[in-house]
PyMOL CGO cylinders between C-alpha atoms (Angstrom):
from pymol import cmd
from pymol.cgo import CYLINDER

trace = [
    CYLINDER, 0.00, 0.00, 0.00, 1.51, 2.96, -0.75, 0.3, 1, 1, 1, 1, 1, 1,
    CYLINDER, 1.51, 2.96, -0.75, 1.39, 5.45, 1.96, 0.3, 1, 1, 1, 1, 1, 1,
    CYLINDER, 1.39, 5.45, 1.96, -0.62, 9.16, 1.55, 0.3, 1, 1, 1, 1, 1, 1,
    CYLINDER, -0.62, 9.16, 1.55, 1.23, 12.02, -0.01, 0.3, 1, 1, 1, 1, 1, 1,
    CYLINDER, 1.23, 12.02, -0.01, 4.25, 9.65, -0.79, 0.3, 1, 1, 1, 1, 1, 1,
    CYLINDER, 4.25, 9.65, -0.79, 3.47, 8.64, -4.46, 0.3, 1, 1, 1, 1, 1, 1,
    CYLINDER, 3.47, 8.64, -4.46, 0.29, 8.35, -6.81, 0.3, 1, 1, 1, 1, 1, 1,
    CYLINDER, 0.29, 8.35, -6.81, -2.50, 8.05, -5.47, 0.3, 1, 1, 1, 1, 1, 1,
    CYLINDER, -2.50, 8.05, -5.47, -4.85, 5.55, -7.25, 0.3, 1, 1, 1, 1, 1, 1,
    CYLINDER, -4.85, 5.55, -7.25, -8.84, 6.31, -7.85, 0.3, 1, 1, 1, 1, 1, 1,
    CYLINDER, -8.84, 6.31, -7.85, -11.77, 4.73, -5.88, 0.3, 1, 1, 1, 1, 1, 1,
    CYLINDER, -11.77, 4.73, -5.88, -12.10, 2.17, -9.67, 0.3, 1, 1, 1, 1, 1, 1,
    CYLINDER, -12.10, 2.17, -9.67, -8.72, 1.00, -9.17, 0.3, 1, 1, 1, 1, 1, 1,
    CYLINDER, -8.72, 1.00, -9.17, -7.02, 3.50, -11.73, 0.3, 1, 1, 1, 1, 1, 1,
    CYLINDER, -7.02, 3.50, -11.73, -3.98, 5.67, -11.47, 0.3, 1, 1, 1, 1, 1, 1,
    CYLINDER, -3.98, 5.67, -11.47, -5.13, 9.25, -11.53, 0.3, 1, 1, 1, 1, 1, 1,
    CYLINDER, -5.13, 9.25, -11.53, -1.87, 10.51, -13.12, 0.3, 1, 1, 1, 1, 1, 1,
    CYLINDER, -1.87, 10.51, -13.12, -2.64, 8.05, -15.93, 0.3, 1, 1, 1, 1, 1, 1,
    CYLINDER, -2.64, 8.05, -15.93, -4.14, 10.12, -18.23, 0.3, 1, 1, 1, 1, 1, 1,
    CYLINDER, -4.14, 10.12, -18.23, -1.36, 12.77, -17.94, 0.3, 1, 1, 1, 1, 1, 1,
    CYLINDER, -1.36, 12.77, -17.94, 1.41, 10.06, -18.49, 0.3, 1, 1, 1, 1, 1, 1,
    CYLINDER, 1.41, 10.06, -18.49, -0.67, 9.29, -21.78, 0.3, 1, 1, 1, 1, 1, 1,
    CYLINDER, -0.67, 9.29, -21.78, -0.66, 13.16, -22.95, 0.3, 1, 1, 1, 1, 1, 1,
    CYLINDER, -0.66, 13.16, -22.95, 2.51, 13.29, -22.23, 0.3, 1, 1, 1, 1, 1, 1,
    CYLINDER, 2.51, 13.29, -22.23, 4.13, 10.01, -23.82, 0.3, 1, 1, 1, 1, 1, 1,
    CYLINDER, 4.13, 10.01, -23.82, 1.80, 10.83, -26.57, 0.3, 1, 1, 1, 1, 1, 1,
    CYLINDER, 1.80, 10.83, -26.57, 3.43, 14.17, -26.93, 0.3, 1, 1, 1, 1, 1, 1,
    CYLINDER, 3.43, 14.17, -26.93, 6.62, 13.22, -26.70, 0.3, 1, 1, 1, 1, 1, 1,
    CYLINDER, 6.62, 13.22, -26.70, 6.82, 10.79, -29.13, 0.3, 1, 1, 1, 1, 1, 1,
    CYLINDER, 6.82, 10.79, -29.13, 4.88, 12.69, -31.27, 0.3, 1, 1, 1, 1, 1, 1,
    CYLINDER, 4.88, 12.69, -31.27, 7.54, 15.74, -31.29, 0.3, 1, 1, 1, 1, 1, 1,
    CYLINDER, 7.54, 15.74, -31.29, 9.97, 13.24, -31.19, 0.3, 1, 1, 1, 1, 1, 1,
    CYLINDER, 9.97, 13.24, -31.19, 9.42, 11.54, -34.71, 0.3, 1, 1, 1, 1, 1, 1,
    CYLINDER, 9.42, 11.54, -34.71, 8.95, 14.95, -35.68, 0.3, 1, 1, 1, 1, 1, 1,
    CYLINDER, 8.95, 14.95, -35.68, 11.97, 16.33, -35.33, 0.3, 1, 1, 1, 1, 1, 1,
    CYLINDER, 11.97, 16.33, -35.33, 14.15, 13.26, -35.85, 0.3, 1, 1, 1, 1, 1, 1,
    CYLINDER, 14.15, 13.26, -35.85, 12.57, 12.97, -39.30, 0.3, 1, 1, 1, 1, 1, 1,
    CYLINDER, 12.57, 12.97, -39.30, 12.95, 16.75, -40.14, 0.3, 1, 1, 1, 1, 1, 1,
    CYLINDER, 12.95, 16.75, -40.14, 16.96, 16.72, -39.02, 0.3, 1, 1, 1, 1, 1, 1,
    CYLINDER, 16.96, 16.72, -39.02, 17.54, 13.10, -41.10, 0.3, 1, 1, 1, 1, 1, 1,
    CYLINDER, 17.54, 13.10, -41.10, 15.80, 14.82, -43.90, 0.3, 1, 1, 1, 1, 1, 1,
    CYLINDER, 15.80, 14.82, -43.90, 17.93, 17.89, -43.98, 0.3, 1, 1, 1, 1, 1, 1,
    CYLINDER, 17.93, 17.89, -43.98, 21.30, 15.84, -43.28, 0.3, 1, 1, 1, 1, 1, 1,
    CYLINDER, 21.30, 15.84, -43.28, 20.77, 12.49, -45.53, 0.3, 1, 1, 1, 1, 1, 1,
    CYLINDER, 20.77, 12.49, -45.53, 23.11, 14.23, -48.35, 0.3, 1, 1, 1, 1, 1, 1,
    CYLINDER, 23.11, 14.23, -48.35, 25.18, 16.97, -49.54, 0.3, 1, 1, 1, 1, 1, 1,
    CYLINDER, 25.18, 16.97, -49.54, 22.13, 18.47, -51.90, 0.3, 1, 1, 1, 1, 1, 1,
    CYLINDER, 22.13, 18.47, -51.90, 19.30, 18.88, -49.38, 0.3, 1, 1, 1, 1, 1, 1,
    CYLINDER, 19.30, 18.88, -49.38, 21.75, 19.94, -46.46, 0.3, 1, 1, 1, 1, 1, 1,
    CYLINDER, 21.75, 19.94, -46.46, 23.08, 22.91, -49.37, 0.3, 1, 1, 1, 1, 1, 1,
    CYLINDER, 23.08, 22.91, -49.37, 19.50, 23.52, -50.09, 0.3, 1, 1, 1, 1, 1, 1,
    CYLINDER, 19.50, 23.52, -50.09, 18.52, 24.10, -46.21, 0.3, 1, 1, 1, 1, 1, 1,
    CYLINDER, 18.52, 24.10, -46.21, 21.22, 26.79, -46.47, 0.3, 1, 1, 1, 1, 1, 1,
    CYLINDER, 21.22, 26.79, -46.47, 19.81, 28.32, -49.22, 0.3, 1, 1, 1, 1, 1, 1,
    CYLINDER, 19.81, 28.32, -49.22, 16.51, 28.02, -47.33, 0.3, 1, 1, 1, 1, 1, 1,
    CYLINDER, 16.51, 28.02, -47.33, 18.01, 30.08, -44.10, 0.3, 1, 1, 1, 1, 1, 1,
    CYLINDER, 18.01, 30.08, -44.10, 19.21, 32.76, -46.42, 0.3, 1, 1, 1, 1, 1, 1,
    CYLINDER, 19.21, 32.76, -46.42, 15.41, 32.90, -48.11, 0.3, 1, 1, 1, 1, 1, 1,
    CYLINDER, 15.41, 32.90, -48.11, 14.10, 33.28, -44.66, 0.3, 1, 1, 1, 1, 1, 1,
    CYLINDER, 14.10, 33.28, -44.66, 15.74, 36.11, -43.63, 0.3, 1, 1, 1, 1, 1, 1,
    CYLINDER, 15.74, 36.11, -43.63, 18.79, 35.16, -41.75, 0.3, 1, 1, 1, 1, 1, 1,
    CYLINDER, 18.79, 35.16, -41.75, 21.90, 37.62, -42.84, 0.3, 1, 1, 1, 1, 1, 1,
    CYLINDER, 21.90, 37.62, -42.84, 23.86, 35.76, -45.60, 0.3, 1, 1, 1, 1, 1, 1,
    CYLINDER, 23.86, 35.76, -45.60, 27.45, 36.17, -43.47, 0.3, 1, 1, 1, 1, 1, 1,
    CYLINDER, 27.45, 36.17, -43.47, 25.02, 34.18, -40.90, 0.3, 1, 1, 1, 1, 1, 1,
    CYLINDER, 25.02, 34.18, -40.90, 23.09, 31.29, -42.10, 0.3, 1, 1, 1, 1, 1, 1,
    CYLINDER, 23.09, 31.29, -42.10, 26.02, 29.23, -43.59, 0.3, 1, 1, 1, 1, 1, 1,
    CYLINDER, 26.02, 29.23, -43.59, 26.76, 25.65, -42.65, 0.3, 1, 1, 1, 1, 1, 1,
    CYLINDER, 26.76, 25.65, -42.65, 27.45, 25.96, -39.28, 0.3, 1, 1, 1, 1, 1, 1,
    CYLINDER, 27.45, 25.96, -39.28, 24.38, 27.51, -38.34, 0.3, 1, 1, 1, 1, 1, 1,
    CYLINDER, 24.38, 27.51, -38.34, 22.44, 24.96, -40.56, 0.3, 1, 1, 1, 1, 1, 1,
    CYLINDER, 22.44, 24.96, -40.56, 24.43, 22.07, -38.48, 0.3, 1, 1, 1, 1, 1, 1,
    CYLINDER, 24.43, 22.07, -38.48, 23.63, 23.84, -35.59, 0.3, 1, 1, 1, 1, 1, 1,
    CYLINDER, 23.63, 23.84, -35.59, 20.13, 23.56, -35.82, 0.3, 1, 1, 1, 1, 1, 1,
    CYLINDER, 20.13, 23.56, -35.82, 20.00, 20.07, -37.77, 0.3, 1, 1, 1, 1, 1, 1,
    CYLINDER, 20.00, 20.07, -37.77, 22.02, 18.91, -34.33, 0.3, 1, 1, 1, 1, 1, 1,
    CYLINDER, 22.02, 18.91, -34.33, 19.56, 20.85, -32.19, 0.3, 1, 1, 1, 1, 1, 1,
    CYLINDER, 19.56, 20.85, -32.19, 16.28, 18.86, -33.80, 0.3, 1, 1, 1, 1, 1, 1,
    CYLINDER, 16.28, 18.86, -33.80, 18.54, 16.05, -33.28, 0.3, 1, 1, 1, 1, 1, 1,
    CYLINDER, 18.54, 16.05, -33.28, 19.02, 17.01, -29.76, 0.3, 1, 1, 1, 1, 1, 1,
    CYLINDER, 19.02, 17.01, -29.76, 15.31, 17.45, -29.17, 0.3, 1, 1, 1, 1, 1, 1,
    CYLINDER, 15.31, 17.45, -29.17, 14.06, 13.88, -30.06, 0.3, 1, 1, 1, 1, 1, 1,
    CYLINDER, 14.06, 13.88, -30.06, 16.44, 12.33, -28.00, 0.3, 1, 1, 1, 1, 1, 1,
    CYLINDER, 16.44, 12.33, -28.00, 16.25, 14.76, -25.24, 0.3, 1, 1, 1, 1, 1, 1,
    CYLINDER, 16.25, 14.76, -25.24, 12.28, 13.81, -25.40, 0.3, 1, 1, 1, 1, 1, 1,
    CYLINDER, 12.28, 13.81, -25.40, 13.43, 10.23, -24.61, 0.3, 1, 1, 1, 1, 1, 1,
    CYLINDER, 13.43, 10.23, -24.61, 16.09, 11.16, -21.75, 0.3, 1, 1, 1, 1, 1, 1,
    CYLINDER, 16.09, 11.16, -21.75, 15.96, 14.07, -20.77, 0.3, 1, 1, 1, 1, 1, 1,
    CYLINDER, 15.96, 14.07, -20.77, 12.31, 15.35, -21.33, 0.3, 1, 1, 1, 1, 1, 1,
    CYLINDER, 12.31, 15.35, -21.33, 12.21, 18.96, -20.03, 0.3, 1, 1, 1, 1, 1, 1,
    CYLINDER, 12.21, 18.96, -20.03, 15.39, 19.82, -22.04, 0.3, 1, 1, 1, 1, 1, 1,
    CYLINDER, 15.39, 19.82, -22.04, 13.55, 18.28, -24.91, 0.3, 1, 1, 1, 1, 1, 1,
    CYLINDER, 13.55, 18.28, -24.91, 10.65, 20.39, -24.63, 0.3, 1, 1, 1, 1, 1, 1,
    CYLINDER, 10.65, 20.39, -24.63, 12.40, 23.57, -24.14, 0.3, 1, 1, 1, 1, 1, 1,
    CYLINDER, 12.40, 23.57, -24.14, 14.14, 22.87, -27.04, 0.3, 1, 1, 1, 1, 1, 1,
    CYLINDER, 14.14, 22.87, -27.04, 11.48, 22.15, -29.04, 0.3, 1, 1, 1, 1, 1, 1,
    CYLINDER, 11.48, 22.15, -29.04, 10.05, 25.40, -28.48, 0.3, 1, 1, 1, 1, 1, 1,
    CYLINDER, 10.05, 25.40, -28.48, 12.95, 27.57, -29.67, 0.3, 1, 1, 1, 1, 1, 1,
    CYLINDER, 12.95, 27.57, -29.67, 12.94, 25.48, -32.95, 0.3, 1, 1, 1, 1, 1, 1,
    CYLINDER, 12.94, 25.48, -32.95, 8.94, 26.11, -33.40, 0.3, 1, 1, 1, 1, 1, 1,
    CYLINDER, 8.94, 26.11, -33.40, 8.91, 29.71, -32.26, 0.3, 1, 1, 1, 1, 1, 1,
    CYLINDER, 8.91, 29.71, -32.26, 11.92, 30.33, -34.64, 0.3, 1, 1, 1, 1, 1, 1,
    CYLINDER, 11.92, 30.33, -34.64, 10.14, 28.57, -37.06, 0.3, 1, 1, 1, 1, 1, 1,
    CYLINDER, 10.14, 28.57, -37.06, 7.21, 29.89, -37.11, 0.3, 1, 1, 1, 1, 1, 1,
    CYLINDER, 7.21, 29.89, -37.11, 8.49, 33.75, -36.88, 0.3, 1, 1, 1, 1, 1, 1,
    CYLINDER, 8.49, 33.75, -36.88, 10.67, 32.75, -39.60, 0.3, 1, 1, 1, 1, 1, 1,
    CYLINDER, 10.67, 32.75, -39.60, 7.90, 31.35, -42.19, 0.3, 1, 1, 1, 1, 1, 1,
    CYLINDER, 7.90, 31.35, -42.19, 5.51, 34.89, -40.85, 0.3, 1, 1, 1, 1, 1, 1,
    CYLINDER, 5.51, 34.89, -40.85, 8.63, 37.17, -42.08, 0.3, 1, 1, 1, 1, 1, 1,
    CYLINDER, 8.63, 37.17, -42.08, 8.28, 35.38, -45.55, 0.3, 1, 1, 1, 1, 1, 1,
    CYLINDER, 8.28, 35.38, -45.55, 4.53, 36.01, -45.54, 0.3, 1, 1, 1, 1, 1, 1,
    CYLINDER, 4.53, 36.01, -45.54, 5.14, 39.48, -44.76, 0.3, 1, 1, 1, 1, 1, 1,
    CYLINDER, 5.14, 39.48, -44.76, 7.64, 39.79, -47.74, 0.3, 1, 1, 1, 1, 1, 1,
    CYLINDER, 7.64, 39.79, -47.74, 5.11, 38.09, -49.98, 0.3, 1, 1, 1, 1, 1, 1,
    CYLINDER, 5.11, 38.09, -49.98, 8.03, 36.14, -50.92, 0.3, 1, 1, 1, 1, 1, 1,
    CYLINDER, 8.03, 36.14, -50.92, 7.67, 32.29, -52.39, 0.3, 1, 1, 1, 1, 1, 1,
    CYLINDER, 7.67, 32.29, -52.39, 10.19, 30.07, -50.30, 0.3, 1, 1, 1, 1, 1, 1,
    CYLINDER, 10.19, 30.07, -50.30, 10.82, 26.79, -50.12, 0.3, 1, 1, 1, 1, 1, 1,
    CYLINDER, 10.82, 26.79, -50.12, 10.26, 25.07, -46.51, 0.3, 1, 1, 1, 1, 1, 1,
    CYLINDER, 10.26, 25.07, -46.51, 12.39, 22.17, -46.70, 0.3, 1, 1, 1, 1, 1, 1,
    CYLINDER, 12.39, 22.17, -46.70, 11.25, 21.27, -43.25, 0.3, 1, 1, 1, 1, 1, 1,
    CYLINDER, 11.25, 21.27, -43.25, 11.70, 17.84, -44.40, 0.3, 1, 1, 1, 1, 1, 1,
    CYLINDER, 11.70, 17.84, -44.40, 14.75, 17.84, -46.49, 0.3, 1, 1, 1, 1, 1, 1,
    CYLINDER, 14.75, 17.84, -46.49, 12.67, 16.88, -50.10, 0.3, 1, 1, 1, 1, 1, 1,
    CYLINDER, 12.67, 16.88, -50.10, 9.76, 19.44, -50.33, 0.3, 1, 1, 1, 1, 1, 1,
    CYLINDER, 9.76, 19.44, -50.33, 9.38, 22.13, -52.50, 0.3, 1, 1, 1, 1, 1, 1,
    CYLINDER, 9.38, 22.13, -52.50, 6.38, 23.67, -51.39, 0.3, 1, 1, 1, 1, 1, 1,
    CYLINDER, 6.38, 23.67, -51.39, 6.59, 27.98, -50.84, 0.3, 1, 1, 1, 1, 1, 1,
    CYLINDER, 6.59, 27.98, -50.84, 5.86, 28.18, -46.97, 0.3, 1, 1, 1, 1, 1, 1,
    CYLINDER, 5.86, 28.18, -46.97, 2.48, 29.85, -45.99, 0.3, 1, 1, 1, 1, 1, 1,
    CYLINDER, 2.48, 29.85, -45.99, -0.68, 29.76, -43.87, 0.3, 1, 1, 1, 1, 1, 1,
    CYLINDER, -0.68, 29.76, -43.87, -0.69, 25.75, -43.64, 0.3, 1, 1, 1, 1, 1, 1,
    CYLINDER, -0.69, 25.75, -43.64, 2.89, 25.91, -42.49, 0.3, 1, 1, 1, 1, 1, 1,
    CYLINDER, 2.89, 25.91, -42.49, 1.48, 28.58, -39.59, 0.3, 1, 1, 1, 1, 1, 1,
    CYLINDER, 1.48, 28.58, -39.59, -1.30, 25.78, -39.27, 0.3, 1, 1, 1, 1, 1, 1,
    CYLINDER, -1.30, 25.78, -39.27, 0.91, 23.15, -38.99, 0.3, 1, 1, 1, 1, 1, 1,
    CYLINDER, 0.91, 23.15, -38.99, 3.61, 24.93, -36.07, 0.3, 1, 1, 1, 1, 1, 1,
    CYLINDER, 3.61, 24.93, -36.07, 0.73, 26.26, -34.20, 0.3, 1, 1, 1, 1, 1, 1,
    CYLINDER, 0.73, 26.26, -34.20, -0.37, 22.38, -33.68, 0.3, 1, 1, 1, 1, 1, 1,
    CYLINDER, -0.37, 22.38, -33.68, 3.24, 21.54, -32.75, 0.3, 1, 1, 1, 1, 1, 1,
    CYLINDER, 3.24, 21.54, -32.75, 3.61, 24.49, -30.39, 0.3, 1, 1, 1, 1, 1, 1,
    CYLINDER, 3.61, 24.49, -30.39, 0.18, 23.34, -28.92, 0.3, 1, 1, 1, 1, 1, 1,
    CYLINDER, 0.18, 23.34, -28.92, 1.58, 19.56, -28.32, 0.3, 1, 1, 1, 1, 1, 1,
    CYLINDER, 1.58, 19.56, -28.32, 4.69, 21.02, -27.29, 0.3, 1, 1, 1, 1, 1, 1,
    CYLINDER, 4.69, 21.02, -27.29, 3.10, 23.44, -24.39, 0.3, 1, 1, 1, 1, 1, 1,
    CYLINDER, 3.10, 23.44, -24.39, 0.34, 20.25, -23.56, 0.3, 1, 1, 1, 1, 1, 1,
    CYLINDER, 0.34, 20.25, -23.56, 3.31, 18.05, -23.04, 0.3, 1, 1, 1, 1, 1, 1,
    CYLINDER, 3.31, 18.05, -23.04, 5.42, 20.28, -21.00, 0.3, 1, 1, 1, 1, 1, 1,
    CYLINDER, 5.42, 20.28, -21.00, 2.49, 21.47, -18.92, 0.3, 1, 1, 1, 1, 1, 1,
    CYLINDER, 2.49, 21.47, -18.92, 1.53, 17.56, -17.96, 0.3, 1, 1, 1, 1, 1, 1,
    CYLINDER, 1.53, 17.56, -17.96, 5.09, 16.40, -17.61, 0.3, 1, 1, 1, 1, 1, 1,
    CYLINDER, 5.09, 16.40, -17.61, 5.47, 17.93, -14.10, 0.3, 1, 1, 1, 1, 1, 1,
    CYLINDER, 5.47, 17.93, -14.10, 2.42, 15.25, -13.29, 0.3, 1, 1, 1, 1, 1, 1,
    CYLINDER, 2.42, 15.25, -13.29, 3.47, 12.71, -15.19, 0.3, 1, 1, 1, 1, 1, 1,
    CYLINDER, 3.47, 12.71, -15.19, 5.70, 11.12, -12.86, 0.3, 1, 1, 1, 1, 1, 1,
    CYLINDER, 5.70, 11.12, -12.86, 3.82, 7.67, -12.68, 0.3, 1, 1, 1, 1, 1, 1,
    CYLINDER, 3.82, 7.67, -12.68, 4.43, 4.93, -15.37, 0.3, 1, 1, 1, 1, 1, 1,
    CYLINDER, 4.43, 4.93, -15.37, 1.35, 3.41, -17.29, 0.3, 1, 1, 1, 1, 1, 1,
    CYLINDER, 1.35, 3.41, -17.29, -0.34, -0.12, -17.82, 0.3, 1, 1, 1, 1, 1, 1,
    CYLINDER, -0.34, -0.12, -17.82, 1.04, -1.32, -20.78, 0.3, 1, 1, 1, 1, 1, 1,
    CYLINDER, 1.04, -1.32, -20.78, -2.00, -1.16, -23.06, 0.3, 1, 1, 1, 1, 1, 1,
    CYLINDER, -2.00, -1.16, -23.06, -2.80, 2.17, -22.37, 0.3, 1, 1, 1, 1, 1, 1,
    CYLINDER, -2.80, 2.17, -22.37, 1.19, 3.34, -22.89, 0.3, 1, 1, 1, 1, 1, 1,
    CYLINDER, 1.19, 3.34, -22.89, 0.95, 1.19, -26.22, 0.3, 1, 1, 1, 1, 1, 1,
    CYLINDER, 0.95, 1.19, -26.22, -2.16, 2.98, -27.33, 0.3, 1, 1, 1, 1, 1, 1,
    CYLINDER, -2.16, 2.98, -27.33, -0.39, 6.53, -26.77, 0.3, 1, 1, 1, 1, 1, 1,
    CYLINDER, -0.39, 6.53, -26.77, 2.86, 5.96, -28.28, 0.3, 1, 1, 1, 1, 1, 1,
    CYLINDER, 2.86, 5.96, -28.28, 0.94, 4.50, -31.47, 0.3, 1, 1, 1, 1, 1, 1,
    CYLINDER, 0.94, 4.50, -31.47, -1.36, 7.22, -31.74, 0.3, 1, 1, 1, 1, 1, 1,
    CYLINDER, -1.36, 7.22, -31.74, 1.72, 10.11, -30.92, 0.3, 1, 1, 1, 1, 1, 1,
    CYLINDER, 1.72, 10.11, -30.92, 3.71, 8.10, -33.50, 0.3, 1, 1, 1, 1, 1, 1,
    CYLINDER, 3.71, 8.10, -33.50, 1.04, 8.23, -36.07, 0.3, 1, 1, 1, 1, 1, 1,
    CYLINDER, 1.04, 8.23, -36.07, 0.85, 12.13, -35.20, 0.3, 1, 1, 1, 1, 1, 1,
    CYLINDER, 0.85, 12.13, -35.20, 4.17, 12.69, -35.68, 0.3, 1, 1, 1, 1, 1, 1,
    CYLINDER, 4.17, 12.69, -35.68, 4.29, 10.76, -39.02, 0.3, 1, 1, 1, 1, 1, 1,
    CYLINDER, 4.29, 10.76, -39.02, 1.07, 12.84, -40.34, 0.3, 1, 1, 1, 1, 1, 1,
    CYLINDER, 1.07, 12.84, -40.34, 2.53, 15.87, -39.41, 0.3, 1, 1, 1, 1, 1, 1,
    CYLINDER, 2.53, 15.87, -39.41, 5.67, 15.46, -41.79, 0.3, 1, 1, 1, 1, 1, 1,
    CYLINDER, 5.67, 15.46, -41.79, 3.52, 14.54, -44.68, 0.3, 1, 1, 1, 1, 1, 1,
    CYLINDER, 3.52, 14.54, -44.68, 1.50, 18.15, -44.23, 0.3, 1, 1, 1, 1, 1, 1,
    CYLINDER, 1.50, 18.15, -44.23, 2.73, 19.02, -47.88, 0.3, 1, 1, 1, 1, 1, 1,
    CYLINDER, 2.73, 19.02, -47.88, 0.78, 16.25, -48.96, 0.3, 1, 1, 1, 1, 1, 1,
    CYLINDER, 0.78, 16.25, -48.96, -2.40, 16.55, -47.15, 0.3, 1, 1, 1, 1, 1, 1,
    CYLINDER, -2.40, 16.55, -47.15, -2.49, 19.89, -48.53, 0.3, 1, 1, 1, 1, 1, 1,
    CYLINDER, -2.49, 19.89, -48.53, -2.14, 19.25, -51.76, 0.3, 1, 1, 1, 1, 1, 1,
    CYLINDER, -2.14, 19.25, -51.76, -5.04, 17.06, -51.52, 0.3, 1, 1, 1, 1, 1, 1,
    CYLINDER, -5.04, 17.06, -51.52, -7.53, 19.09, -49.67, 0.3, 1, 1, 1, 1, 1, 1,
    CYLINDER, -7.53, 19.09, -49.67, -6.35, 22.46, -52.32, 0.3, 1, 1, 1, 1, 1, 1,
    CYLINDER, -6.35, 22.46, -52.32, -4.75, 20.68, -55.21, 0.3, 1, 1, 1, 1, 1, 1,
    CYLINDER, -4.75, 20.68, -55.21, -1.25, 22.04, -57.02, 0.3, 1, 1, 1, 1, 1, 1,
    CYLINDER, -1.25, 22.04, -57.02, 0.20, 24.99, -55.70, 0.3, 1, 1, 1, 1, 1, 1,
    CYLINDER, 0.20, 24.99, -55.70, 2.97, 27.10, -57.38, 0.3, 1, 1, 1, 1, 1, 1,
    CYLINDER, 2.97, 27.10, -57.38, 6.19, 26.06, -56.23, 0.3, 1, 1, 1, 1, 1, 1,
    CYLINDER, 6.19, 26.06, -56.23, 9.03, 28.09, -54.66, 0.3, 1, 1, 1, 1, 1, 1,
    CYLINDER, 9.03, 28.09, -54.66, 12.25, 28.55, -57.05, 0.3, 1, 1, 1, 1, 1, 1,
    CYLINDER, 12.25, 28.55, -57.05, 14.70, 26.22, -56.39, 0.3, 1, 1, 1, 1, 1, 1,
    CYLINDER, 14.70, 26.22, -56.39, 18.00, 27.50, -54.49, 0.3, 1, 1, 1, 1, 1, 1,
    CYLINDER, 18.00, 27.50, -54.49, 19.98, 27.42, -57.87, 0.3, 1, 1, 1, 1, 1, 1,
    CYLINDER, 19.98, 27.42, -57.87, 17.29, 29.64, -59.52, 0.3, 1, 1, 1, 1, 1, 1,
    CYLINDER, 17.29, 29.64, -59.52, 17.59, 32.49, -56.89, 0.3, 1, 1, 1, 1, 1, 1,
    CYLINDER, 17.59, 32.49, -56.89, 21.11, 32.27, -57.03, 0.3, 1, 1, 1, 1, 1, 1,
    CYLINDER, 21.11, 32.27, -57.03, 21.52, 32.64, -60.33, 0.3, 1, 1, 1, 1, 1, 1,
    CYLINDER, 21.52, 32.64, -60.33, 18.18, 35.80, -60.44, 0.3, 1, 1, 1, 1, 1, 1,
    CYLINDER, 18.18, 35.80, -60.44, 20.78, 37.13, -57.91, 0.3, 1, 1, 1, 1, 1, 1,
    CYLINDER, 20.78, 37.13, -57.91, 23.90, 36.86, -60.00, 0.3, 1, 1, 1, 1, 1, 1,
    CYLINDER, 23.90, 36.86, -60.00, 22.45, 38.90, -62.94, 0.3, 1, 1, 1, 1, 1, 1,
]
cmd.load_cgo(trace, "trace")
C-alpha cells in the first residue's frame, strides 16, 4: 500500500489518476519526437538537401554572413538534440522544441510578410513555398509542445502497458502525419505554385 502524499495516489475504480497525464505526455513526446528526428535526417541524408537548407536560411531572412553551414548544423544537431532529449531528458527536450517552433514559425511569418515564395524544406525533399498551412501546422506543434510540457510535471507515474501502447501508437502516427503536411495539402487544395529552387535564386541574384 503505498502510503498518503508519498506517491500516486490511485482512484476509488482501481485506476492511477496521473494516468491520463502520463498518456498526454508520452503521446506528446513521441509525437515531437518523430517529428523532429525525421525533419533533421531529412535535412542531413546528403550533400544536396543539407546545401538547399542553407539556401533556405538565407530565403528566410537570416543575414547571408550568418546562415552558412554551421548555423544549418547547428540547428539540424539541435532537432537532433530534441528527439532524444524527449526520450532522456524530457524537459530539455521540450524547451528545445520550443525555440525550434517559435523560430520557425516567426521565420515562415517574415516570408509572408515579404510576400516572398520560399521553399520550406522542413523535411529535407519538399518544394512547397511556406504559408498559412505551415502557420497551421507549427501552431499544432507548439500546442503539443506546451500540452506536453504542462503535464510532464504530473506525469511522474508509469502506465499499464496497453494504455502506454495505445499513446505511443497514436503520438507516433501524429508525428508521421505531421511530416507529410505538404501532402495533405495538396489534396484538400490541389497544385500549388512552387518556390524557385536555391539554384534559380542564385543565379536571379547573379544577374
Amino acid at each position: 500500500m503505498t502510503p498518503a502524499g508519498c506517491g500516486p495516489s490511485t482512484s476509488s475504480r482501481g485506476f492511477r489518476e496521473d494516468a491520463p497525464l502520463n498518456a498526454v505526455n508520452l503521446g506528446c513526446r513521441l509525437m515531437l519526437a518523430t517529428v523532429f528526428a525525421l525533419a533533421a535526417l531529412g535535412k542531413a541524408r546528403g550533400r544536396r538537401p543539407f546545401d538547399e537548407f542553407i539556401q533556405t536560411l538565407e530565403n528566410l531572412g537570416f543575414p547571408r554572413a550568418l546562415a552558412g553551414a554551421p548555423l544549418a548544423a547547428t540547428l539540424v544537431l539541435t532537432e537532433a538534440a530534441s528527439a532524444l532529449l524527449l526520450g532522456v531528458g524530457v524537459a530539455a527536450g521540450y524547451a528545445l522544441a520550443l525555440a525550434l517552433l517559435v523560430g520557425f514559425t516567426l521565420g515562415i511569418a517574415w516570408v509572408m510578410r515579404r510576400g516572398e515564395k520560399v521553399a520550406c524544406r522542413c523535411f529535407g525533399a519538399s518544394n512547397a513555398p511556406v504559408g498559412a498551412a505551415h502557420l497551421v501546422r507549427n501552431g499544432l506543434l507548439l500546442a503539443v509542445t506546451v500540452a506536453g510540457a504542462v503535464s510532464h510535471p504530473s506525469a511522474s507515474g508509469g502506465l499499464a502497458m496497453g494504455m502506454g501502447v495505445i499513446a505511443g501508437t497514436v503520438g507516433v502516427l501524429a508525428g508521421l502525419f505531421v511530416t507529410r503536411w505538404d501532402d495533405l495539402v495538396f489534396l484538400l487544395r490541389g497544385p500549388q505554385p512552387l518556390a524557385a529552387s536555391p539554384r534559380t535564386r542564385r543565379n536571379r541574384g547573379s544577374q
